[in-house]
N, C-alpha and C positions, 0 to 999 in steps of 0.2 A: 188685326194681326191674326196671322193663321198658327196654330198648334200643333207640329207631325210628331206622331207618335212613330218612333222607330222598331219595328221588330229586331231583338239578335240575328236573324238571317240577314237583314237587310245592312247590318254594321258592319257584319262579316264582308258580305260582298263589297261594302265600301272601302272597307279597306285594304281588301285584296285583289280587287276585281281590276278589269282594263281598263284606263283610262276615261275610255266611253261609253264606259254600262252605263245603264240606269240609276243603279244605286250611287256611286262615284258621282256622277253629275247631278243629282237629285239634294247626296250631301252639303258638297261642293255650292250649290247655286242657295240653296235654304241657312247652310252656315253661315255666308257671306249676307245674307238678306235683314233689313233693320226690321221686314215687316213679317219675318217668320220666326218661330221659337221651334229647336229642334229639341225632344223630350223623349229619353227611352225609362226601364226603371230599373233597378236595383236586378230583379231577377235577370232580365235580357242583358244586362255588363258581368253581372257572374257566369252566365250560361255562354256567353262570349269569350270570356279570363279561360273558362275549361276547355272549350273546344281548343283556343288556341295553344295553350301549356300540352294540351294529348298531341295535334297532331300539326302544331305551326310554334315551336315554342320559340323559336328565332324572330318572331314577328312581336312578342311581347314589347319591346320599348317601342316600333312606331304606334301598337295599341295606343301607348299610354300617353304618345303623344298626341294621336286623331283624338283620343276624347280632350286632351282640353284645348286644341285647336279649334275645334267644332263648336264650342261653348256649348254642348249638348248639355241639357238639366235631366238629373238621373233624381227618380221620384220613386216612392217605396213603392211596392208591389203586393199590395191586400190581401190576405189570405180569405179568399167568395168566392163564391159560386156563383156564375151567372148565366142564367137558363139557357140551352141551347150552346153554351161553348164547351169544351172538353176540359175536361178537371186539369189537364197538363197547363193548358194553355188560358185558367179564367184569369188567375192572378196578375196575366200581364196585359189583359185586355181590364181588367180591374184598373188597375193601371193606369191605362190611359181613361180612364173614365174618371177615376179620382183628378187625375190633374188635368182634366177639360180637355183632351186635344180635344181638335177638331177635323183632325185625318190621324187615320191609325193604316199604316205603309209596314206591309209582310211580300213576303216571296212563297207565305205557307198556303198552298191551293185548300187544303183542308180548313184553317184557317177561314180564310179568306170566306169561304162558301156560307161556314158558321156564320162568322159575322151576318153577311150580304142575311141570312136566311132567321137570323135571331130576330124576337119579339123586343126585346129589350131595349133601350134608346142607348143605342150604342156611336162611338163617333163613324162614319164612311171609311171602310177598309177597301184601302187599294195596292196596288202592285206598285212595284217603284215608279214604271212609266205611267200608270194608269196618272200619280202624283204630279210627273211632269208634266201629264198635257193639263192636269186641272193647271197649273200653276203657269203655262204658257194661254191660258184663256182667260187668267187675272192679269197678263201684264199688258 
């Protein structure tokens, strides 16, 4: 079974996004999947609750409904430091480390490079498609 760790950018787009982004089909095909577990944490659904209350607050009840349609598993958010990622961002890559993903899926290029360029045994950060083609080369 595979483990994606969701960034808040990537929730965001999924739930707003055009039917055929990335992140929408990425949700969409791993929610429905017996052989995927989709996992974001605690910080990425509050960082999500904010953004949306400042500047989409009309979109709060299908929030509330994507996350428990998705059966996404929201896992606490560590407060560490791990070498080579940005103090904003260790706690959610902590995160996914504490709860084993085994993809960790951002839209953040910063992000993204950290990981790709960390010492650290951290899980493969990809882009939403970069996730679809891994997952259209397991099927």
């Amino acid at each position: 079974m595979i483990t994606v760790f969701l960034d808040s950018n990537v929730l965001i787009s999924a739930l707003i996004g055009s039917a055929h982004s990335a992140p929408v089909v990425l949700v969409n095909w791993l929610a429905g999947s017996p052989a995927a577990e989709l996992i974001t944490g605690r910080c990425c659904i509050q960082e999500v609750e904010k953004n949306l209350a400042r500047k989409l607050p009309q979109a709060q009840p299908l929030w509330l409904q994507f996350v428990s349609a998705s059966g996404i598993r929201i896992v606490p958010c560590p407060r560490k430091s791990i070498t080579g990622i940005n103090a904003k961002d260790a706690a959610i890559v902590a995160a996914a480390v504490s709860a084993s993903a085994t993809h960790f899926v951002t839209g953040d290029k910063r992000l993204l490079a950290q990981m790709r360029a960390a010492k650290s045994k951290l899980p493969p950060a990809l882009t939403p498609r970069e996730m679809l083609e891994v997952l259209l080369t397991q099927a």
